[in-house]
C-alpha positions as CSV (number, residue, x, y, z in Angstrom):
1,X,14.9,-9.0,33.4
2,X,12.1,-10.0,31.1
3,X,13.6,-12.0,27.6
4,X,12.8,-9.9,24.4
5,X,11.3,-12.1,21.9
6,X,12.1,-12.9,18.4
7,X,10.4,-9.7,16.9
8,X,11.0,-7.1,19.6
9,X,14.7,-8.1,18.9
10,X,14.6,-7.3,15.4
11,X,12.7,-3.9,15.9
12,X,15.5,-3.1,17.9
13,X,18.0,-4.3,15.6
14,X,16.3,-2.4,12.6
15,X,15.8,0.4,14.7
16,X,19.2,0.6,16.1
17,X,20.5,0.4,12.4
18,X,18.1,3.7,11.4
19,X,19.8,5.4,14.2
20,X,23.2,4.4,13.3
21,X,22.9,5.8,10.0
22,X,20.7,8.8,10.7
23,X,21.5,10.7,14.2
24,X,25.0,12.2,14.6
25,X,26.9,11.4,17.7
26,X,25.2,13.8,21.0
27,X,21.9,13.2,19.6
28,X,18.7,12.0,21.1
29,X,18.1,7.8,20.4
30,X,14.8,8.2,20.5
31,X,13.7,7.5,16.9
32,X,10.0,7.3,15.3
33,X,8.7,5.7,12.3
34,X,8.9,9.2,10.5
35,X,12.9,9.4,11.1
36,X,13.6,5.8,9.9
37,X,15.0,5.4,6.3
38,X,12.1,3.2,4.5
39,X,12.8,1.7,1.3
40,X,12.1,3.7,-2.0
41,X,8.6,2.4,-4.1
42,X,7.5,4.3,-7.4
43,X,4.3,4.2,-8.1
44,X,3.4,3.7,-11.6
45,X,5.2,4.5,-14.8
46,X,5.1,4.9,-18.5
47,X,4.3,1.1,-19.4
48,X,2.5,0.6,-16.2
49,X,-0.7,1.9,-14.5
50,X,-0.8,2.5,-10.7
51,X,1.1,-0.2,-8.9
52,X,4.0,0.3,-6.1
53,X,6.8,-0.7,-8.2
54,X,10.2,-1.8,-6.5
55,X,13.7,-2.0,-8.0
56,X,17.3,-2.8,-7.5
57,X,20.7,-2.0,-9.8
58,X,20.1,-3.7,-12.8
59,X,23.1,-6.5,-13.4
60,X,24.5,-6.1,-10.1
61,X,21.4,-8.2,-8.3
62,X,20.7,-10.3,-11.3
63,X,22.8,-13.4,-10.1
64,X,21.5,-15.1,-13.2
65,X,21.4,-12.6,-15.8
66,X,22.1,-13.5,-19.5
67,X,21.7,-11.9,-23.0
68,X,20.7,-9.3,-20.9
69,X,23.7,-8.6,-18.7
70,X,24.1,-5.3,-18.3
71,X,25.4,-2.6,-15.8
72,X,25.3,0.8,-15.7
73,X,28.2,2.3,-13.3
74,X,26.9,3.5,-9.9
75,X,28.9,7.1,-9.9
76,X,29.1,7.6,-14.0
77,X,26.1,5.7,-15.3
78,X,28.4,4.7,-18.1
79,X,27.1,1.2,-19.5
80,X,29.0,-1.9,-20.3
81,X,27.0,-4.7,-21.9
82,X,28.3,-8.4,-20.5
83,X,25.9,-11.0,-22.6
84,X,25.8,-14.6,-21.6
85,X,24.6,-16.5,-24.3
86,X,26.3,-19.9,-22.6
87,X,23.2,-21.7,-21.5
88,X,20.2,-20.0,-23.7
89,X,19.5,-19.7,-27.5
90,X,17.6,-16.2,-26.5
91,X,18.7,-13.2,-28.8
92,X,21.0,-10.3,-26.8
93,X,19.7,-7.2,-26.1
94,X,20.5,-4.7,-23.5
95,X,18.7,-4.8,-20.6
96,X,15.5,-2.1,-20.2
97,X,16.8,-1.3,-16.7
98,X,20.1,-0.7,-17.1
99,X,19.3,1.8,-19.9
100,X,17.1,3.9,-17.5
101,X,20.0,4.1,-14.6
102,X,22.5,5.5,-17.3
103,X,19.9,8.3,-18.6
104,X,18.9,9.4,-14.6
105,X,21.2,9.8,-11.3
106,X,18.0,10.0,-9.7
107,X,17.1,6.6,-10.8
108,X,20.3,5.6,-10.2
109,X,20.8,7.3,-6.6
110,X,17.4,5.3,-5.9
111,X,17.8,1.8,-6.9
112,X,21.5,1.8,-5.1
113,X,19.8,3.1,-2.1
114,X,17.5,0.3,-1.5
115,X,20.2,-2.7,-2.2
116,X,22.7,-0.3,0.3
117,X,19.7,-0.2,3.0
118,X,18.5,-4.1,2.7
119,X,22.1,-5.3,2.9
120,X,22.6,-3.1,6.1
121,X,19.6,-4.2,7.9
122,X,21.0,-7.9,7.2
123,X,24.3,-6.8,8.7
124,X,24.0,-6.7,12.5
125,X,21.8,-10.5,12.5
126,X,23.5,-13.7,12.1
127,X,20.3,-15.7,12.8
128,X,19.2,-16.6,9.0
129,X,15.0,-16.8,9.9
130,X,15.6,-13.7,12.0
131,X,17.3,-12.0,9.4
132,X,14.4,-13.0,6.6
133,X,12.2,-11.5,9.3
134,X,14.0,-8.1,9.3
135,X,14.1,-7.8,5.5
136,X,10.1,-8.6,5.7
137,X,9.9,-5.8,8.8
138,X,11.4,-3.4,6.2
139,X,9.7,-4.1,3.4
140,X,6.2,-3.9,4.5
141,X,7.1,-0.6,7.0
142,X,8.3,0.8,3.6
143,X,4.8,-0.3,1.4
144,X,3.3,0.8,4.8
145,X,4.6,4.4,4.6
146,X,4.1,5.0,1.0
147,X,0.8,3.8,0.9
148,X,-0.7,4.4,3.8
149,X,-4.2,3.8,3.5
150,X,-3.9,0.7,1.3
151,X,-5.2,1.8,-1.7
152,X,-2.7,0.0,-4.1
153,X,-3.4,-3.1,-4.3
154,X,-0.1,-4.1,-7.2
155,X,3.3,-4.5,-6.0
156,X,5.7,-4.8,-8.7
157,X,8.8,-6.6,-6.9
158,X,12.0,-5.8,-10.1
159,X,11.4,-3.1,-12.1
160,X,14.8,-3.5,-12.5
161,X,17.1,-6.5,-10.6
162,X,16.4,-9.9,-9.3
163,X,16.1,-12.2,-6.1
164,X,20.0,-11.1,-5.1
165,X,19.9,-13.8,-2.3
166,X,17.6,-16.8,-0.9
167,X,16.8,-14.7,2.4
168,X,15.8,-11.8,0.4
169,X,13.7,-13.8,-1.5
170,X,11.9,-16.1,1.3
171,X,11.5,-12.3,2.7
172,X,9.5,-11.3,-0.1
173,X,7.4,-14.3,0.1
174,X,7.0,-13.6,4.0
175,X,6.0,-9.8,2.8
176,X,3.1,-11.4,0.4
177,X,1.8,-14.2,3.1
178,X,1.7,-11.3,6.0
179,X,-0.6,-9.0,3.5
180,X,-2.9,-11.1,1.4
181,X,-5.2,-8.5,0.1
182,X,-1.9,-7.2,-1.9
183,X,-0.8,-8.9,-5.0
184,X,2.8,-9.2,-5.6
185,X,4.6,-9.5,-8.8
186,X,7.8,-10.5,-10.2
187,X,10.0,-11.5,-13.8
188,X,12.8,-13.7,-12.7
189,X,15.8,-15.8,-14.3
190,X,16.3,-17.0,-10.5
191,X,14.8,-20.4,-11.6
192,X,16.3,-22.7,-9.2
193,X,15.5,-20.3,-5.7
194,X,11.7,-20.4,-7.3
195,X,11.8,-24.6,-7.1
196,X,13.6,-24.6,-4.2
197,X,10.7,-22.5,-2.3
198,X,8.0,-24.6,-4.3
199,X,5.6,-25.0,-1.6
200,X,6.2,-21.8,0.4
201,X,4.7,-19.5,-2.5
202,X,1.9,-17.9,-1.2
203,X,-1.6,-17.5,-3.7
204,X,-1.2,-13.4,-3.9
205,X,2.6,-14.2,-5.1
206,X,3.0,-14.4,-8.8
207,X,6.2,-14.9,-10.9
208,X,7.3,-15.6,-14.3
209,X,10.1,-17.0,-16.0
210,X,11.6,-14.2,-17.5
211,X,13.7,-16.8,-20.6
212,X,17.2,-15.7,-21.3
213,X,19.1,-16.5,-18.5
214,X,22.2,-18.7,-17.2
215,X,19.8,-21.2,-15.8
216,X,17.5,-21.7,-18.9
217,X,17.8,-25.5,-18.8
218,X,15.3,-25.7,-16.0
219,X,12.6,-24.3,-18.1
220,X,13.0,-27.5,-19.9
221,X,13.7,-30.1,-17.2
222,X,11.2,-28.6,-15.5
223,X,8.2,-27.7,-17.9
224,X,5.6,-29.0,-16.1
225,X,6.5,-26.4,-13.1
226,X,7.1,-23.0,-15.1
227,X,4.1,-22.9,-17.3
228,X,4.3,-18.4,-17.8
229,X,7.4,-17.6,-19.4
230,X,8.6,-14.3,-20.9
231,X,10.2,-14.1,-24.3
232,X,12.4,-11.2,-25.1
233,X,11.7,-10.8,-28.8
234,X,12.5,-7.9,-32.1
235,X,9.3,-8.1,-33.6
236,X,5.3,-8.7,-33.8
237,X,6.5,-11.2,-36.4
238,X,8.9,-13.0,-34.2
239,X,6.4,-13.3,-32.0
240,X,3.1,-14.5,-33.8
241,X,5.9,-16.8,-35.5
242,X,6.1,-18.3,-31.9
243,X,2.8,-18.1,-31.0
244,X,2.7,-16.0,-27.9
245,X,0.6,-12.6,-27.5
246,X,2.5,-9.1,-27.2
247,X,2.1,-8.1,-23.3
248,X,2.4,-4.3,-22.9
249,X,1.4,-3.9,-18.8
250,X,1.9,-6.9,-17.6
251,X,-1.3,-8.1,-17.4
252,X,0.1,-11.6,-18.6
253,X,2.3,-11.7,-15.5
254,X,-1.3,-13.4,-13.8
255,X,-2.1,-16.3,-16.5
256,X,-0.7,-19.5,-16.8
257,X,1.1,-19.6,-20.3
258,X,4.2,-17.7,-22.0
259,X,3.9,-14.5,-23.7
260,X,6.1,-12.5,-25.4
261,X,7.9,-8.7,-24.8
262,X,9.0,-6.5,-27.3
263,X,12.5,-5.4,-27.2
264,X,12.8,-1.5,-26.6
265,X,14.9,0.9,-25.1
266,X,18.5,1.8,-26.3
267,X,20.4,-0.5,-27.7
268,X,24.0,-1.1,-28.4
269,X,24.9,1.0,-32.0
270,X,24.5,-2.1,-35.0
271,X,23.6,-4.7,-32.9
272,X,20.5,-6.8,-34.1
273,X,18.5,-5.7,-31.3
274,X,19.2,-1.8,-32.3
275,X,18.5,-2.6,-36.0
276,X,14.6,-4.1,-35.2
277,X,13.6,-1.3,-33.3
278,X,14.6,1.3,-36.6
279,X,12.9,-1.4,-38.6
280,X,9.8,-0.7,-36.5
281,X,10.0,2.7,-36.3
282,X,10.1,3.0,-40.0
283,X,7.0,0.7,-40.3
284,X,5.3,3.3,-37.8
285,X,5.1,0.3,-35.2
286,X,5.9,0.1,-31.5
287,X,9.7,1.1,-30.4
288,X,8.8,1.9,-26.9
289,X,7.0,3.5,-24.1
290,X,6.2,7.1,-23.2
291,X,2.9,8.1,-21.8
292,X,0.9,5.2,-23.8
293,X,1.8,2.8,-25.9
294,X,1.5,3.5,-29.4
């Protein structure tokens, strides 16, 4: 009998795990790309342009969340707010993400379907490279089906979440090096898994420091290495007091210094982020995003 190599082994693994969860027991095994559960991609939304945009449950995959901790429960959506101010001097605010899962199921529903589906196509392998390899299978099969003909050219890896594990996260870089004419983008407070990978980050691979986190010290220790940095800020004041330019679609995600993002969203009743978004609205300034920014 001939051996199976490395990849026909994890088709038939991923494959295997489609059927699994898909075709009741009596059924036909034969499965086609159409039938297989692919990962769920927006595309586009009301800060961004067109882009594939790829999320997770906010607070639940964010390892390293700080002022931001925040979840919003999987069945209710009911929020709790969990800031860790331990190992940053970063103002709390309640995280974007979160906010958006306890307004929509849907978004809800979606984001817990993706985390469910990568961490049962990890299941079945116990080989680590094999099971980087599986995650990269899915991901691009899952770009590959809802863009079929290439045409988006932005992936934006976190609308809500983080780099849960070191596998998933080599598998993203595997995702970017296998498609170079894609770029891939990310905010992370996963500091250490970014040096630890230093020299596997591919060119079309771009992430930022998103400042805030339980890991800050590195952005310190480590200056030289994380040169674009997000700052969670209240105001346009706060931020020309700083120095850093007000990004509004992430088109600062591909320079090399640290910019600055404007805290929006709902925030928790009398707390100082809550107060500087009435502040601005009163001043007729930005508060947040609907179908442009204004």
């Amino acid at each position: 009998m001939r051996q199976l190599h490395a990849g026909e082994r994890l088709t038939i693994i991923y494959q295997a795990s489609a059927v699994e969860r898909r075709v009741s027991p009596g059924a036909s095994h034969h499965i086609t790309q159409n039938q297989m559960n692919f990962l769920k991609f927006s595309t586009g939304n009301a800060k961004l342009g067109k882009r594939l945009i790829f999320s997770l449950p906010a607070g639940y995959t964010c390892p390293n969340a700080g002022v931001c901790k925040t979840f919003s429960d999987r069945v209710t959506g009911k929020i709790q707010d969990l800031p860790q101010t331990n190992n940053t001097d970063a103002a709390p605010y309640r995280c974007f993400a979160a906010s958006s899962e306890a307004r929509s199921p849907q978004c809800r529903a979606a984001r817990w379907f993706n985390w469910d589906l990568l961490k049962e196509t990890m299941v079945p392998i116990n080989n680590p490279e094999e099971k980087i390899e599986a995650l990269q299978m899915l991901i691009t099969q899952s770009i590959d089906a809802k863009d079929p003909k290439s045409k988006i050219e932005l992936v934006r890896i976190h609308e809500s979440g983080d780099f849960w594990s070191e596998l998933y996260f080599l598998a993203w870089l595997e995702v970017a090096r296998k498609n170079p004419a894609r770029k891939y983008y990310a905010y992370t407070k996963q500091l250490q898994l970014w040096l630890n990978n230093l020299d596997q980050i591919p060119e079309n691979f771009y992430l930022t420091a998103s400042q805030g986190g339980n890991l800050d010290p590195l952005l310190k220790s480590h200056a030289y290495k994380f040169v674009r940095i997000s700052h969670v800020v209240y105001s346009q004041m706060e931020a020309d007091r700083l120095g850093l330019p007000v990004d509004h679609n992430d088109e600062h995600c591909f320079g090399t210094k640290p910019f600055a993002l404007l805290v929006h969203g709902t925030q928790p009743k009398g707390s100082d982020a809550s107060k500087s978004i009435q502040q601005r609205k009163k001043a007729g300034e930005f508060t947040g995003y609907s179908k442009a920014v204004h």
